[in-house]
SERO-4910 file (N, C-alpha, C, O; in steps of 0.05 Angstrom, whole numbers):
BEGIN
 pado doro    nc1    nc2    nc3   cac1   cac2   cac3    cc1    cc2    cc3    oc1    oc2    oc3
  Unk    A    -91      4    825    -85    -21    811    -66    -37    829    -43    -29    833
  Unk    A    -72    -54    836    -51    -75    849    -37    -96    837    -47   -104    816
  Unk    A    -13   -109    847      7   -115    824     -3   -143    815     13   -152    799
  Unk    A    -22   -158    819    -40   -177    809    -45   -173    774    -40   -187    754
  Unk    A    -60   -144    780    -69   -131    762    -54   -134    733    -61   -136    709
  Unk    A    -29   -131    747     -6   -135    718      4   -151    699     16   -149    678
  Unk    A     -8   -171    716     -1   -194    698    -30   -199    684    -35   -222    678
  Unk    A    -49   -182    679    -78   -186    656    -77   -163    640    -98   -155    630
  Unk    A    -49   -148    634    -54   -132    611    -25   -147    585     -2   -154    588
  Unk    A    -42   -145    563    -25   -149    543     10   -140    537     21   -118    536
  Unk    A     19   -166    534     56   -154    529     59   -152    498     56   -172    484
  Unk    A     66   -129    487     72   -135    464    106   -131    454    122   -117    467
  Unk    A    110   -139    438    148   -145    431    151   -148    404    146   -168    390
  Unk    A    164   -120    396    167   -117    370    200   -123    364    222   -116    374
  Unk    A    192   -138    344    224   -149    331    222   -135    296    204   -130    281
  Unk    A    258   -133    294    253   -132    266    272   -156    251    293   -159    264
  Unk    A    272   -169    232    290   -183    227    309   -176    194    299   -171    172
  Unk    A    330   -178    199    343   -170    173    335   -185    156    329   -207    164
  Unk    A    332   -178    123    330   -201    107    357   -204     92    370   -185     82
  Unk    A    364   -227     92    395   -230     81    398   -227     49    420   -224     40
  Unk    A    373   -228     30    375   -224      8    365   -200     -8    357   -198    -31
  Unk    A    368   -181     18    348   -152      8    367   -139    -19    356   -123    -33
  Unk    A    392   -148    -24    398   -123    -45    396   -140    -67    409   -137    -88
  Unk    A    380   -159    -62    362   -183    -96    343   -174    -94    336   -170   -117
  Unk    A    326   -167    -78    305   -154    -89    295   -124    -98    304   -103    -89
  Unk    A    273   -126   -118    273   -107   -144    271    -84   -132    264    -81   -108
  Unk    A    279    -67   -150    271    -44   -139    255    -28   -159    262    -27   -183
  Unk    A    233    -15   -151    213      3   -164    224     25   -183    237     42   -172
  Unk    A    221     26   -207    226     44   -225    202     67   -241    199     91   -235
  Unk    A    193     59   -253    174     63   -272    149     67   -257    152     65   -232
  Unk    A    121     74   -268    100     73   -263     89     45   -273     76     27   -262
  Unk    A     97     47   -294     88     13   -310    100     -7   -298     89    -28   -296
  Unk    A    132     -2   -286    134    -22   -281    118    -37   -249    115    -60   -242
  Unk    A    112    -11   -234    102    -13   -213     71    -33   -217     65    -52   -204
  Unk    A     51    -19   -242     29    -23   -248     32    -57   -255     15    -74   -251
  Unk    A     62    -63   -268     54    -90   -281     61   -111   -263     57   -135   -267
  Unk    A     79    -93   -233     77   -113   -210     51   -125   -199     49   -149   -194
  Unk    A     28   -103   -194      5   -109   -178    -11   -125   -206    -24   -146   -203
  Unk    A     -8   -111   -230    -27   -131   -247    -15   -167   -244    -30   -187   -239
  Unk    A     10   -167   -247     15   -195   -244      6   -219   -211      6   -242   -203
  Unk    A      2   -202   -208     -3   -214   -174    -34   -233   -187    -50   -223   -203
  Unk    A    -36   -259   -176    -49   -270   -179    -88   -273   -165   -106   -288   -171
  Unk    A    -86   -255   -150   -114   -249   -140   -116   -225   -158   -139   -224   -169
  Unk    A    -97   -200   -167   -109   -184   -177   -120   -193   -205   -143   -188   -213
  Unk    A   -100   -208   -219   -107   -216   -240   -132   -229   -250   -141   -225   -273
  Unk    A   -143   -245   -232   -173   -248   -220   -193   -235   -227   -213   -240   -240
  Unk    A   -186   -219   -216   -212   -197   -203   -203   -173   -216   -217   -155   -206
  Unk    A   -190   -165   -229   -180   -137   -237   -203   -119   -248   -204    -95   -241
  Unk    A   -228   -136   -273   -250   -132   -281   -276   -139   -269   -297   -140   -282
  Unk    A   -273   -145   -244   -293   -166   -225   -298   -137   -198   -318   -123   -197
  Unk    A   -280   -135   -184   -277   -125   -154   -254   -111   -157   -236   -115   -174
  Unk    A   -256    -92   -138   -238    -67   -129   -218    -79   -105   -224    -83    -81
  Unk    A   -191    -84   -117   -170    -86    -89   -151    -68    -80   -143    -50    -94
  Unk    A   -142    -72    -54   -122    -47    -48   -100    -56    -46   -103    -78    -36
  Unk    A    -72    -51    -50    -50    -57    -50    -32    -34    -39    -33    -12    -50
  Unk    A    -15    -41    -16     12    -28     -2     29    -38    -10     32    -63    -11
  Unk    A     50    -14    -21     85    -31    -32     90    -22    -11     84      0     -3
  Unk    A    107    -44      4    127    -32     26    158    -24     22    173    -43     23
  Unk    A    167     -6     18    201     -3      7    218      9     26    212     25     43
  Unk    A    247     -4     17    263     14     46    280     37     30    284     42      6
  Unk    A    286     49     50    309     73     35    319     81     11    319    102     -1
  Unk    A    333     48      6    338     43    -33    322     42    -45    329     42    -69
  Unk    A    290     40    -42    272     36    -63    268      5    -67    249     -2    -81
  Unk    A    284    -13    -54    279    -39    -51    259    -47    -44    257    -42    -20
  Unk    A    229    -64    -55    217    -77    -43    220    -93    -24    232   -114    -27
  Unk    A    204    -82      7    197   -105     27    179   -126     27    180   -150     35
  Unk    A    158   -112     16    139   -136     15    116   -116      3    115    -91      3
  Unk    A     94   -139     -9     63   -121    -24     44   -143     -6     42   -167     -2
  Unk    A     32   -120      1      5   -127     18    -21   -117      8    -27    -93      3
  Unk    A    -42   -149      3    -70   -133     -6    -82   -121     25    -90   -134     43
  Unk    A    -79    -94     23    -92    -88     52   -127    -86     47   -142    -84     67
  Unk    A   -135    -86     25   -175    -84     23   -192   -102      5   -183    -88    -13
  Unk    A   -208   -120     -7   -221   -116    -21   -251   -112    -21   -265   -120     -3
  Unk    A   -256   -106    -32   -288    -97    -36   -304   -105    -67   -302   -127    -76
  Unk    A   -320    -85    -80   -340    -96    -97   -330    -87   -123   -307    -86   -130
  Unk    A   -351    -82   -138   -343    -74   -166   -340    -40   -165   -323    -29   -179
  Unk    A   -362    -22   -143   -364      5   -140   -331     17   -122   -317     36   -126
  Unk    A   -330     -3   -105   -318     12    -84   -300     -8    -65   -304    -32    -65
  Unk    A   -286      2    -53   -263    -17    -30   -262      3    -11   -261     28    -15
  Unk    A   -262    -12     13   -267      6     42   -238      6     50   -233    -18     52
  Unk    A   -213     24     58   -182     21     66   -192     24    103   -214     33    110
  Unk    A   -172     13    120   -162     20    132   -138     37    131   -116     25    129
  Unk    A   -139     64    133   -113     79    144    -88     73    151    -67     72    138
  Unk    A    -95     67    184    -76     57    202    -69     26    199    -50     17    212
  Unk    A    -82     10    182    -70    -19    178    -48    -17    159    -31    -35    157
  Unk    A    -48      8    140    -26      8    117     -9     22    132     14     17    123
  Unk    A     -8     40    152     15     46    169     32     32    180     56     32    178
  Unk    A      8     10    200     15    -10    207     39    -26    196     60    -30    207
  Unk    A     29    -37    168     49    -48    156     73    -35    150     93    -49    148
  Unk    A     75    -13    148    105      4    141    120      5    163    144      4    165
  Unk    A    100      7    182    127     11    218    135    -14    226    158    -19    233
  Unk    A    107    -37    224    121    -65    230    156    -70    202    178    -80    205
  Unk    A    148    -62    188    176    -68    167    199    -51    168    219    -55    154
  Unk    A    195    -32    183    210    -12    183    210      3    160    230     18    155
  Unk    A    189      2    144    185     17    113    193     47    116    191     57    138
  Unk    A    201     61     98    203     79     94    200     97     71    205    121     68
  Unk    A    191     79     55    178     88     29    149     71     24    143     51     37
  Unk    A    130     84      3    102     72      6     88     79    -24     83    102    -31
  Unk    A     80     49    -43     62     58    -59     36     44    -50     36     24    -35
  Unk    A     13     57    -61    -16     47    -63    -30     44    -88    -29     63   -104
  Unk    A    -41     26    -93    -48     25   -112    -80      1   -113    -85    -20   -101
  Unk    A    -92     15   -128   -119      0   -127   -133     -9   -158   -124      4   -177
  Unk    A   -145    -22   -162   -167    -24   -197   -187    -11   -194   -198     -5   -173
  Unk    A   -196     -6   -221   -218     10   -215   -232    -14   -245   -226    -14   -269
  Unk    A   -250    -30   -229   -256    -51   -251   -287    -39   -272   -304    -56   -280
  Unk    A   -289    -21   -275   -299     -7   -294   -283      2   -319   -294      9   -340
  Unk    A   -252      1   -315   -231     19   -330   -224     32   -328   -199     36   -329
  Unk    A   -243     49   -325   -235     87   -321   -218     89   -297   -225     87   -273
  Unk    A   -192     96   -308   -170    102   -288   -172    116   -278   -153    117   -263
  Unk    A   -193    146   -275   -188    173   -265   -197    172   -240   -221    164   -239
  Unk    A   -187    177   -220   -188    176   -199   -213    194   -192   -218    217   -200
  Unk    A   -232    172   -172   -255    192   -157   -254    207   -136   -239    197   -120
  Unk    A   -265    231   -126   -261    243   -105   -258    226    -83   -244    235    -65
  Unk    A   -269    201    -80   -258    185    -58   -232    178    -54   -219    176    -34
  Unk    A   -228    175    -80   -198    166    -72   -178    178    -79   -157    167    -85
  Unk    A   -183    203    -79   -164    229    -78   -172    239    -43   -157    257    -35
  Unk    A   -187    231    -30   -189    239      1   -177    219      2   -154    227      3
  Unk    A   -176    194      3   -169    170     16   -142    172      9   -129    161     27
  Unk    A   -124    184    -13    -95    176    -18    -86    213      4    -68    216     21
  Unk    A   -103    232     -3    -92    250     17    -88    237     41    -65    233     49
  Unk    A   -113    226     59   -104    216     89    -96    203     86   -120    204     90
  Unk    A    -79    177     81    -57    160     80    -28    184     83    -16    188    104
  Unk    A    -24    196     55      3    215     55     -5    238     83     14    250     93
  Unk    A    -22    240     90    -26    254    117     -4    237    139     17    244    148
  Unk    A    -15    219    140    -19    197    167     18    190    160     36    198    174
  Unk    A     23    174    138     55    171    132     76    191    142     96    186    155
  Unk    A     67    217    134     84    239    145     83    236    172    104    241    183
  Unk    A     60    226    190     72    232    222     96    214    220    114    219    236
  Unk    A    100    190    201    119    176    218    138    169    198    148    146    193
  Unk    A    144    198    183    171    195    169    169    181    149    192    177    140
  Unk    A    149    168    133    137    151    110    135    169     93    127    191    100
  Unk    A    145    163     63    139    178     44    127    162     20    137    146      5
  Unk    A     91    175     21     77    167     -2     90    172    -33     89    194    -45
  Unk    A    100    155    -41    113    161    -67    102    154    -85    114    153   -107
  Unk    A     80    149    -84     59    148   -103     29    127   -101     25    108    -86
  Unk    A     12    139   -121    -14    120   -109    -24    119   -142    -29    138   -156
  Unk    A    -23     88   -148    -36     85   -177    -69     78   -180    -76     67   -159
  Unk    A    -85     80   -192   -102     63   -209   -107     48   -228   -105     61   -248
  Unk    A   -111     35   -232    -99      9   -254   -134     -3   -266   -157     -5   -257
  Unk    A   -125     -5   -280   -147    -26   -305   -133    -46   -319   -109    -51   -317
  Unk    A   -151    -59   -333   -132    -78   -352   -117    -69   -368    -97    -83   -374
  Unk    A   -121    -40   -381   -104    -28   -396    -96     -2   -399    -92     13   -418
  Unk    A    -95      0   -370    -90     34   -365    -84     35   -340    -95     20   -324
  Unk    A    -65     55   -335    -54     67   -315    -55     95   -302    -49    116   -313
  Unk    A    -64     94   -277    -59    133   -275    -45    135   -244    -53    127   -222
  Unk    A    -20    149   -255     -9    162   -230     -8    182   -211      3    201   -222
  Unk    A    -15    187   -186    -18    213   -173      9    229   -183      7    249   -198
  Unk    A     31    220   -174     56    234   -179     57    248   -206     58    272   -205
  Unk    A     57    230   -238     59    235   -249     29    261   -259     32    274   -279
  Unk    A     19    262   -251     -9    276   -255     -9    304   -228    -27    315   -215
  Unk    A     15    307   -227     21    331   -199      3    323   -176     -4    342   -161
  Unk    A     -5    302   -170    -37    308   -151    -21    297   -119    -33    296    -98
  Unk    A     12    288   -125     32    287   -104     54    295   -102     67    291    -81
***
């Protein structure tokens, strides 16, 4: 490789920035109250009985919300995740805590074998990098189901 060469590969530069009003924002308690964050969100509210979406809480140390990201949506059957994009989001924030949470616009909150593999490899993938899945909901319009609370984390 000659030093030409160097100047045609990508620079990348990761910053983090403090937020000055982090100890105003909420911090996660409840399962409901977590469930009645993603229900209020205005695309879910939408689509909650329509299409399947995915949602990342990003939280730091205190349990303080960083930020909620829809990382998927998909159909009425099913939503395809990226993995590594909800990682993504936790290392760009410096997250250190992590909920997931999806609808299941049929109702039935009970989680399908898919997405009992899909919430395992996420809490897989989190642990390489010191992330702790602290929980993964399913939501309907009027029902809730928690991995944590249901031992399944």
């Amino acid at each position: 490789m000659n030093s030409q060469n160097l100047f045609e590969v990508a620079e990348v530069q990761l910053t983090y920035k403090n937020h000055k009003d982090l100890f105003k924002r909420p911090q996660l308690g409840t399962v409901e109250s977590t469930a009645n964050l993603i229900k209020g969100l205005e695309d879910m509210k939408r689509n909650i009985d329509y299409k399947e979406l995915f949602y990342a809480i990003y939280l730091n140390p205190s349990s303080r919300i960083l930020s909620v990201c829809k990382v998927a949506e998909g159909t009425t059957k099913n939503c395809q995740i990226n993995i590594r994009q909800i990682i993504q989001g936790a290392l760009l924030q410096n997250a250190t805590g992590l909920i997931v949470c999806h609808n299941h616009p049929s109702g039935d909150v009970i989680p399908s074998r898919q997405d009992m593999a899909c919430v395992q490899g996420i809490k897989d993938a989190a642990k390489l990098f010191e992330i702790e899945l602290i929980d993964s909901l399913v939501i309907s319009s009027y029902d809730s189901y928690s991995f944590l609370e249901n031992g399944l984390l």
